[in-house]
C-alpha positions as CSV (number, residue, x, y, z in Angstrom):
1,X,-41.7,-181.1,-68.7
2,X,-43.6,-183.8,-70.4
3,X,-42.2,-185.3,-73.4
4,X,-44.0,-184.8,-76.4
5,X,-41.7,-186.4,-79.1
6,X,-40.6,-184.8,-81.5
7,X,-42.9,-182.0,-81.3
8,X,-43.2,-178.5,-82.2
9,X,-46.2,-177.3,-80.8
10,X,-48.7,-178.1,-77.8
11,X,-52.4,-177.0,-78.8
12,X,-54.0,-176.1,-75.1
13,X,-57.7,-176.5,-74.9
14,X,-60.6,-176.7,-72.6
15,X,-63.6,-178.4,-72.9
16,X,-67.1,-178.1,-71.1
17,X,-69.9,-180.7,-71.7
18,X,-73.6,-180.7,-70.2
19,X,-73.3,-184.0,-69.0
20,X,-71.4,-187.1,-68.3
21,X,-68.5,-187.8,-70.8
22,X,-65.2,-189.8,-70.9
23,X,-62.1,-189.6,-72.4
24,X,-62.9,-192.1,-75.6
25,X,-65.7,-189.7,-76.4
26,X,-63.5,-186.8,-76.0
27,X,-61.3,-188.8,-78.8
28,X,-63.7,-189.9,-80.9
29,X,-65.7,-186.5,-81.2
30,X,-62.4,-184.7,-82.1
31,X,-61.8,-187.4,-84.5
32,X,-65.1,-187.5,-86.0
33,X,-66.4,-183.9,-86.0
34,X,-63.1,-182.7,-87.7
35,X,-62.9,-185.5,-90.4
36,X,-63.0,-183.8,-93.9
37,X,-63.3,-180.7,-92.4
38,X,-59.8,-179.0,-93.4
39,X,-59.2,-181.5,-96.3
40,X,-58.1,-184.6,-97.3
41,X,-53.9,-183.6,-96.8
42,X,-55.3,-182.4,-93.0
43,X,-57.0,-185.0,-92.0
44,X,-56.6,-185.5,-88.3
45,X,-56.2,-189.5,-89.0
46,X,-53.6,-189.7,-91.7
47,X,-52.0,-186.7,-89.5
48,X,-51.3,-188.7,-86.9
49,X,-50.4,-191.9,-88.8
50,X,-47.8,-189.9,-90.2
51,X,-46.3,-188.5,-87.5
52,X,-46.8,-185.4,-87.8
53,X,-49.4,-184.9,-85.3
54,X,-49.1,-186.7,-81.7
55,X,-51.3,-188.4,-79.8
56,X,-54.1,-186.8,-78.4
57,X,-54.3,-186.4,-74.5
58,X,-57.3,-185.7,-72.7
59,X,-57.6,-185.3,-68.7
60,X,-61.7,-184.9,-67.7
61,X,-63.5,-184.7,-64.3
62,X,-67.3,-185.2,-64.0
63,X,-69.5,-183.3,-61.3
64,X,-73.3,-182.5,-60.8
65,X,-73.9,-183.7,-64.1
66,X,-71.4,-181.9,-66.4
67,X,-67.8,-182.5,-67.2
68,X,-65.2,-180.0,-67.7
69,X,-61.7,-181.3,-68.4
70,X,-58.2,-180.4,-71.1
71,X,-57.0,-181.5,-74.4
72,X,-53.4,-181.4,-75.3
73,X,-52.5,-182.0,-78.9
74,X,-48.6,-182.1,-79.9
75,X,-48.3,-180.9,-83.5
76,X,-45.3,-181.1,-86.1
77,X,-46.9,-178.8,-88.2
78,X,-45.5,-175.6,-89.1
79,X,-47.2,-172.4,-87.8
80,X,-50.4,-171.8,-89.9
81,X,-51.1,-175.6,-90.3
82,X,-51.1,-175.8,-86.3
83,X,-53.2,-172.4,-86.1
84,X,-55.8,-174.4,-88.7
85,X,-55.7,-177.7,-86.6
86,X,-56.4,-175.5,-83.3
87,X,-59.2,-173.9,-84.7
88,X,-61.1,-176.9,-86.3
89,X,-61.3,-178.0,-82.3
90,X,-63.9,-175.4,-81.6
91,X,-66.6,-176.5,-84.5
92,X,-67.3,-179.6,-82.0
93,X,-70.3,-178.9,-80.8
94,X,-71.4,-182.5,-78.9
95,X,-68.9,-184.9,-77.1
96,X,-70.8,-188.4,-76.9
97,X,-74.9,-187.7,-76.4
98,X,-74.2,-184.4,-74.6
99,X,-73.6,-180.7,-75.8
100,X,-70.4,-179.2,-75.8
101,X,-67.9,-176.7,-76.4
102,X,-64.0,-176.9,-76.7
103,X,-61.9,-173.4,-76.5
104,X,-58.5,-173.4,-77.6
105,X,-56.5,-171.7,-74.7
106,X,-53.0,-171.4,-76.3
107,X,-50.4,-172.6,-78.5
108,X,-47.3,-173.4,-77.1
109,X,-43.8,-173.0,-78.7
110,X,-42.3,-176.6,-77.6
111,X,-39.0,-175.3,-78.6
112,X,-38.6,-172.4,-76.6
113,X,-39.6,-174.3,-73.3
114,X,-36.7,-176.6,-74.7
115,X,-34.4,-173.5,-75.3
116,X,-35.3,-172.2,-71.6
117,X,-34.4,-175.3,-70.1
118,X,-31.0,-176.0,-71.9
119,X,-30.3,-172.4,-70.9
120,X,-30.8,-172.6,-67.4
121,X,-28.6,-175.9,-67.3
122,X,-25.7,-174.9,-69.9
123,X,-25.4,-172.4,-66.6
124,X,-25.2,-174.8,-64.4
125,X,-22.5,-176.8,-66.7
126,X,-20.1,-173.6,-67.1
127,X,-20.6,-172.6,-63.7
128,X,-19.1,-176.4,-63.0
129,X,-16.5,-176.3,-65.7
130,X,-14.9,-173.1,-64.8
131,X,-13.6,-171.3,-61.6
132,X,-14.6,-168.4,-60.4
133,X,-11.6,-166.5,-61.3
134,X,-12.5,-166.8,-65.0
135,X,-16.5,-166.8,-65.8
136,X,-18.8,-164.8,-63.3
137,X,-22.9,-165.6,-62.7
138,X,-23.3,-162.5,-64.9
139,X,-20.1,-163.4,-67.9
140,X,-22.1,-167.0,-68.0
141,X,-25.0,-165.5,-68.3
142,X,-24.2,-163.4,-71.0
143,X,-22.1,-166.4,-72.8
144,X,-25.1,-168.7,-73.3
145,X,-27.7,-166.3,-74.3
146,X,-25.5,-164.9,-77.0
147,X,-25.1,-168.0,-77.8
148,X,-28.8,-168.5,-78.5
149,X,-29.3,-165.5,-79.9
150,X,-31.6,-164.5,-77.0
151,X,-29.9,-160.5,-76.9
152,X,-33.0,-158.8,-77.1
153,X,-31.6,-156.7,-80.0
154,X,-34.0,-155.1,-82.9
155,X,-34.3,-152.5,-85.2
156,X,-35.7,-148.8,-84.8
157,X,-35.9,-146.9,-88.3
158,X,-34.1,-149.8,-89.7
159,X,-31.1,-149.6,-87.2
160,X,-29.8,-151.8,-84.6
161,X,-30.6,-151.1,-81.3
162,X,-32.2,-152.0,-77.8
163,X,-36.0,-153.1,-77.6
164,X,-36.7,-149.3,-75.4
165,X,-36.1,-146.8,-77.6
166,X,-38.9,-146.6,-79.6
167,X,-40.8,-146.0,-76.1
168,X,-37.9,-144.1,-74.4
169,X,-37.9,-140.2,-74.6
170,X,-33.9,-140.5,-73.9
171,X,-31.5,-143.0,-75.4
172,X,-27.8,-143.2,-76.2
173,X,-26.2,-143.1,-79.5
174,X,-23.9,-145.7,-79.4
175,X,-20.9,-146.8,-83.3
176,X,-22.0,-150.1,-83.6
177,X,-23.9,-153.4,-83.1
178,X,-21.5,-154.9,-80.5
179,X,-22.0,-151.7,-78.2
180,X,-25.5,-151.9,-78.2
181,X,-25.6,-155.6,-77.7
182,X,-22.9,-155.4,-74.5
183,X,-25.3,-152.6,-73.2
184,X,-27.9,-154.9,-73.5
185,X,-26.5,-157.4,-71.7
186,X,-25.8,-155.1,-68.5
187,X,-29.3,-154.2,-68.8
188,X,-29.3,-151.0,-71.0
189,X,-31.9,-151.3,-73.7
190,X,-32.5,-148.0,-74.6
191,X,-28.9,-147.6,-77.0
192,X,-29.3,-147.3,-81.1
193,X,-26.1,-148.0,-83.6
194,X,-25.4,-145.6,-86.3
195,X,-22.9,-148.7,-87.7
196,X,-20.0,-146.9,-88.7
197,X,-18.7,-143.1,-88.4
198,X,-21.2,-141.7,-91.2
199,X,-24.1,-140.5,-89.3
200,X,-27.8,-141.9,-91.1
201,X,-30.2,-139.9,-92.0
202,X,-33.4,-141.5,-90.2
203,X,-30.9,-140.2,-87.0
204,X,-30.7,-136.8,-87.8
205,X,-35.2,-137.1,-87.0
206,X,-34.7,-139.3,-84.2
207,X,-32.4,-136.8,-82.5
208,X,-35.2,-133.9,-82.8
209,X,-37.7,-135.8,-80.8
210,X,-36.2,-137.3,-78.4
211,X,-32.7,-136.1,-75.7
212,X,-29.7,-138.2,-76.9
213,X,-26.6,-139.0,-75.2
214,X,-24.1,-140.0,-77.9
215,X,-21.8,-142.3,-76.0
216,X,-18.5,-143.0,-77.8
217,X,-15.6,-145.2,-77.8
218,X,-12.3,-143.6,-76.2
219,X,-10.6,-143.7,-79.4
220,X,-9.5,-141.4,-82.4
221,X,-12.8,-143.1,-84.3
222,X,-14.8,-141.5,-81.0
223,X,-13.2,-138.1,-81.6
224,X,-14.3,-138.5,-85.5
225,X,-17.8,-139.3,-84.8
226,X,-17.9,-136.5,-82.5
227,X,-17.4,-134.1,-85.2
228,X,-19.8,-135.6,-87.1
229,X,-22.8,-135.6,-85.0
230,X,-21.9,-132.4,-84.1
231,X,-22.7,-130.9,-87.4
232,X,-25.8,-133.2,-88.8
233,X,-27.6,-134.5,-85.3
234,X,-28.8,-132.4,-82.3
235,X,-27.3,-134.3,-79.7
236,X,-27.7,-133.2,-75.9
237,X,-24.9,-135.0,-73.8
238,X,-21.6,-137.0,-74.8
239,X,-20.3,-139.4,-72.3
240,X,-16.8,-141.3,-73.7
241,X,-15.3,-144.5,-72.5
242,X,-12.3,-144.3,-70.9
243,X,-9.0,-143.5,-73.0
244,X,-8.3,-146.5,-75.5
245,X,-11.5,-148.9,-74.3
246,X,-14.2,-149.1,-76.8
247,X,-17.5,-149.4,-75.7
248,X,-18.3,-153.0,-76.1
249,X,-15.4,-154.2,-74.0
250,X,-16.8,-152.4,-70.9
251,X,-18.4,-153.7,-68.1
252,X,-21.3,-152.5,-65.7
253,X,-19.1,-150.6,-63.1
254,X,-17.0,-148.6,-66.1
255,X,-20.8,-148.4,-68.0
256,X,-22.4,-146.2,-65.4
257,X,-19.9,-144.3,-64.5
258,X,-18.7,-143.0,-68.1
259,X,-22.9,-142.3,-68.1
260,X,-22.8,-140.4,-64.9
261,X,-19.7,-138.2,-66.3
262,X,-21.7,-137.4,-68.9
263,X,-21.3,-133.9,-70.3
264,X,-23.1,-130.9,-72.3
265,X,-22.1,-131.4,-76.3
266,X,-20.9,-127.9,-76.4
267,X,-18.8,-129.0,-73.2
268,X,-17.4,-131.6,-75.0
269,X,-16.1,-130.1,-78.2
270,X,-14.6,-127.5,-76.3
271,X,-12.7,-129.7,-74.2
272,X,-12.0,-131.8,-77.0
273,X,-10.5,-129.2,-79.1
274,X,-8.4,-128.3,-75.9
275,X,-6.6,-131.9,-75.6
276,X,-5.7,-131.6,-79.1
277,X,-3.9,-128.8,-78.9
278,X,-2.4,-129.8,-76.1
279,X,-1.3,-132.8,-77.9
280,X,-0.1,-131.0,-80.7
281,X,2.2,-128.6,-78.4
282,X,3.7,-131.4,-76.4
283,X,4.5,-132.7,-80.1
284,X,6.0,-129.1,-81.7
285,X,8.1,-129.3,-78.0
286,X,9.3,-132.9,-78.9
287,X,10.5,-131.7,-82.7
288,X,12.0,-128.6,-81.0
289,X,14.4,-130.8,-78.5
290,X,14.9,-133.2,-81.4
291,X,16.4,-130.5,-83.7
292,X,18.4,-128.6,-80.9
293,X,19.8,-131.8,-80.1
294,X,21.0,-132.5,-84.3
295,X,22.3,-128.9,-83.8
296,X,24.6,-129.4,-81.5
297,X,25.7,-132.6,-82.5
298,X,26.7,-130.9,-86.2
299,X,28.6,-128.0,-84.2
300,X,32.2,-129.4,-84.2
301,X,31.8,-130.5,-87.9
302,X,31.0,-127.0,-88.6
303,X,33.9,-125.2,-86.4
304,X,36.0,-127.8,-88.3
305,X,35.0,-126.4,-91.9
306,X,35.0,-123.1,-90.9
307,X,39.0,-122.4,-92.5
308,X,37.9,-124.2,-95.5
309,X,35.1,-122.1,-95.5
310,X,37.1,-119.0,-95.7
311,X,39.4,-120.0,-98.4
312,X,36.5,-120.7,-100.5
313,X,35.0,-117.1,-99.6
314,X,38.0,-115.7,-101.1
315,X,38.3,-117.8,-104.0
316,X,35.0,-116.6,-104.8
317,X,35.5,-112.9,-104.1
318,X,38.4,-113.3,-106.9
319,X,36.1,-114.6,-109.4
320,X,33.4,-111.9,-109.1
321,X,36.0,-109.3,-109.9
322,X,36.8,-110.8,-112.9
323,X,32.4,-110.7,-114.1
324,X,31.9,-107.8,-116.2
325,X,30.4,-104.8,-115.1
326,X,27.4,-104.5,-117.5
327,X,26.6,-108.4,-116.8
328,X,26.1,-107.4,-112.8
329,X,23.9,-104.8,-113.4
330,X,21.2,-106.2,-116.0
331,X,21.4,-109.7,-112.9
332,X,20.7,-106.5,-110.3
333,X,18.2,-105.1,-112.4
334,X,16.6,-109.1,-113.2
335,X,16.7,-110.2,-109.2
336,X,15.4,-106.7,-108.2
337,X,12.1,-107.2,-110.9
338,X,11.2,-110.6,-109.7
339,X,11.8,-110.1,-105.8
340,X,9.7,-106.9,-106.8
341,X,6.5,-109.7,-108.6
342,X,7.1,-112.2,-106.2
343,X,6.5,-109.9,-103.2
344,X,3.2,-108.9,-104.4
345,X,1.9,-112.2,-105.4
346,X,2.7,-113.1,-101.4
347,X,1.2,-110.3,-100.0
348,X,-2.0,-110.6,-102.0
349,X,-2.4,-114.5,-101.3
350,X,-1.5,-113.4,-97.4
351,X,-4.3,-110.9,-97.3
352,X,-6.9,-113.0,-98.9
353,X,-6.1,-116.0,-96.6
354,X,-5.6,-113.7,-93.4
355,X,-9.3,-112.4,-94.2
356,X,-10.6,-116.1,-94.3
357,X,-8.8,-117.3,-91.1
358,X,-9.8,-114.3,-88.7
359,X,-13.3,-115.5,-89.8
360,X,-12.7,-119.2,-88.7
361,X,-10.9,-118.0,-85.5
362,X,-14.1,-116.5,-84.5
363,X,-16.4,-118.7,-85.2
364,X,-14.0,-121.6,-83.5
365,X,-16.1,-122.9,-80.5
366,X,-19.2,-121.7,-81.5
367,X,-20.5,-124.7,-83.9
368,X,-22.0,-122.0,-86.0
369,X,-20.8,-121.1,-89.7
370,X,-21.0,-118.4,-92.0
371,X,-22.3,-117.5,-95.5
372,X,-20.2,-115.0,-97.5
373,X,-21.0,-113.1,-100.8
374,X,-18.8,-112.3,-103.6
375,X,-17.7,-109.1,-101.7
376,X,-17.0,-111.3,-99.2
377,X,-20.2,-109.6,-96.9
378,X,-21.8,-112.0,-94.9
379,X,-25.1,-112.7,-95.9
380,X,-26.3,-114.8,-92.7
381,X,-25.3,-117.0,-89.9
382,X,-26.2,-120.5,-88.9
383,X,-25.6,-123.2,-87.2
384,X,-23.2,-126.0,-88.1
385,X,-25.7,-128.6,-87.7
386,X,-28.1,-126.8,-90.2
387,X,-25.8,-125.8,-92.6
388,X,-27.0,-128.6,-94.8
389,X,-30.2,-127.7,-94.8
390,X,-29.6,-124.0,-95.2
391,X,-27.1,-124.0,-97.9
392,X,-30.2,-126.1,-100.2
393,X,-32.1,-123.2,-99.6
394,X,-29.5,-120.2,-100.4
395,X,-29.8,-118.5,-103.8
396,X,-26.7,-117.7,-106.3
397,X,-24.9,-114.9,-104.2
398,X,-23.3,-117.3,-101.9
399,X,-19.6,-117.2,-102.7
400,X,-17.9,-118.6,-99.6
401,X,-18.5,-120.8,-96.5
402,X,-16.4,-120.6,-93.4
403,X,-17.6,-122.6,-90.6
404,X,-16.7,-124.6,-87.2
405,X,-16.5,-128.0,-88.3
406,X,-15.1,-130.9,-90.6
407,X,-15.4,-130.5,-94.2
408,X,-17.5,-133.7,-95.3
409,X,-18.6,-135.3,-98.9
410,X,-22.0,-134.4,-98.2
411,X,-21.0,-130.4,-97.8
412,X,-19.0,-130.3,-100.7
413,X,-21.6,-132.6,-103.1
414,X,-24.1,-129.8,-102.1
415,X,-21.8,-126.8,-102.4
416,X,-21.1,-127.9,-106.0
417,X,-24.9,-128.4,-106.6
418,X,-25.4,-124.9,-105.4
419,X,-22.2,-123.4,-107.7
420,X,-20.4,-122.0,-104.4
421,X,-17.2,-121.4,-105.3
422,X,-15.0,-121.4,-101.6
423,X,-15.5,-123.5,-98.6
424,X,-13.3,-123.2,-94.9
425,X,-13.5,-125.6,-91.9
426,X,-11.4,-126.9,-89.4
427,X,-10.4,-129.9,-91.0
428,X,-11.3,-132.3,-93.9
429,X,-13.2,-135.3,-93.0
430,X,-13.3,-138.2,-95.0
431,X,-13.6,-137.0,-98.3
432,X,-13.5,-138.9,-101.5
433,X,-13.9,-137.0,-104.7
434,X,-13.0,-133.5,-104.2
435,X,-15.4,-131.4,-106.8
436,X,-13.2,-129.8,-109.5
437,X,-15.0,-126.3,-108.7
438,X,-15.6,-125.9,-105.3
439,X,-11.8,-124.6,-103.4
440,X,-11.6,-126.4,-99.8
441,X,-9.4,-124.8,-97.4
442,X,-8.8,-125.7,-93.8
443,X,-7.5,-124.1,-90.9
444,X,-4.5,-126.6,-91.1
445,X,-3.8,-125.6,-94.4
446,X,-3.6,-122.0,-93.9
């Protein structure tokens, strides 16, 4: 690379004369044919004498009476000053006593050949600093450019992701930044972020036009974002890191094979809602062995009270006797009353709540949800991912919603808006101001 100062830019151009010129009238024309031209602060001359533009190199060869030959011009300018500069080149019309004509052939960015080069030997330096054992070709690689910024990341509907999916009909739905940018570096450029576990809007449309793989991080926030999509997003295929990585620490090998286990969405909630109830039987087993093992320990203490026990029995027994007989009955007739209320409260609440879960039972799997009336009739059936949408359009004889799914802010905002009184899911998502007249009730709950 030739050194051009302190340079930012290299105006390329090529010149074409009808006759014999050298390189002093190359100079001179440029000099003289673009004095004044641009004005007095862009004057060529003062330019130079300040620095800011370099000197002007000029390599010509003459042949059967016309010359042909290139200009470089090193410029300090910034951007549109250089574009000006460039352009005033091709006014010259005569070079000397002979026609002529100068094209400008490119602009060059001085900097990033600079950035290309210190690249390509900051490689070199770490592949010399460090042993093999702790920075491979590719972990160099991928340390410099970051360090450059030279990731390749950009924005699609004003979210981060990979320079292809704008132009890809598939990509991969991926939490954050980091993800897509380790993608990136293995080579995968077709990932978008949704930055966080509340899915945007502009995602919801992206997901319509194109097959998306959402590929999540092994992790309780993967199983939350799951749920999410599930609902608001029509998502194709899951594929999940392995259990407790996230997706940004992986590398290629664990990449494409959690890609090539991908799986159908429906697949994956169902197995999904499988491991957690395996989970939460090897749990109810652990609380069962912890309590049969506190019963037995409090077995002797109890064998060892059981005389006292007695004695107090009798003590008791005594006592009673002495009670009047009218006082027992009008206790009798008081405990019998509110047994009697208390029963019938239960029953009621039982049968209500009984009605609502054998709803949600049949619907779990299914990722669809229904609509309820007062009379608690169903009115229609959708699915969970357009149950948004559908409960905008419903009129005032929706009472309840049951559905598959978490209960989120966004639901309940627009349950409220729509004065619907009742709404069931699986679970409740991450909710932060419950509406005062809207009843949410989960499965875990009941």
């Amino acid at each position: 690379m030739q050194n051009f100062g302190e340079a930012k830019y290299l105006i390329h151009a090529q010149i074409q004369a009808n006759g014999v010129v050298e390189k002093p009238d190359v100079v001179g024309a440029i000099f003289g044919q673009t004095e004044g031209l641009i004005g007095e602060n862009s004057d060529l001359r003062e330019l130079q004498n300040g620095g800011r533009v370099g000197r002007i190199r000029v390599s010509i060869n003459s042949e059967d009476g016309r010359s042909r030959g290139k200009v470089l011009i090193p410029s300090s300018l910034n951007k549109v000053e250089t574009a000006v500069l460039a352009a005033s080149l091709e006014t010259i019309d005569r070079i000397g006593p002979c026609k002529a004509e100068i094209n400008v052939t490119d602009v060059e960015d001085i900097r990033e050949s600079k950035r290309d080069k210190i690249v390509d030997r900051a490689k070199e330096i770490l592949s010399d600093m460090f042993s093999e054992e702790d920075l491979d070709n590719k972990e160099i690689a991928k340390t410099v450019k970051r360090s450059f910024g030279e990731t390749g990341i950009t924005k699609y509907k004003g979210l981060s992701s990979g320079p292809n999916v704008g132009s890809s009909d598939a990509i991969l739905l991926v939490e954050g930044r980091s993800d897509v940018l380790n993608l990136l570096d293995y080579g995968v450029k077709n990932a978008i972020a949704i930055e966080g576990t509340d899915l945007p809007k502009q995602m919801e449309e992206i997901s319509q036009n194109k097959t998306v793989t959402a590929f999540l991080d092994g992790d309780r926030g993967g199983d939350l974002i799951l749920k999410e999509i599930a609902q608001r997003a029509e998502i194709d295929y899951v594929a999940r890191a392995p259990e407790g990585k996230q997706v940004e620490e992986l590398d290629h090998e664990e990449i494409m094979k959690a890609l090539r286990n991908k799986e159908p969405m429906e697949d994956a909630i169902t197995r999904e809602r499988e491991r957690k109830k395996e989970k939460e039987n090897d749990r109810d087993k652990e609380v069962t062995k912890k309590k049969n093992s506190e019963h037995e320990s409090q077995g002797d203490q109890s064998n060892e009270n059981t005389t006292r026990s007695k004695l107090l029995r009798k003590a008791k027994k005594g006592f009673n006797k002495v009670k009047s007989t009218k006082e027992s009955e009008e206790n009798k007739k008081l405990k019998r009353k509110i047994e009697k209320s208390s029963s019938k409260t239960e029953d009621q609440i039982n049968l209500s709540d009984r009605s609502y879960l054998d709803i949600l039972d049949s619907l779990e799997g299914t990722l669809k949800a229904k609509l309820l009336n007062k009379e608690d009739e169903e009115v229609t059936e959708v699915a969970v991912r357009e149950l948004a949408n559908s409960l905008k359009k419903v009129g005032e004889n929706v009472e309840t919603v049951i559905f598959d799914g978490v209960v989120t802010q966004r639901l309940l905002d627009i349950s409220q808006e729509k004065r619907i009184n009742r709404v069931l899911g699986i679970k409740l998502g991450d909710v932060v101001k419950k509406p005062t007249k809207v009843e949410v009730i989960t499965k875990e709950e009941i």
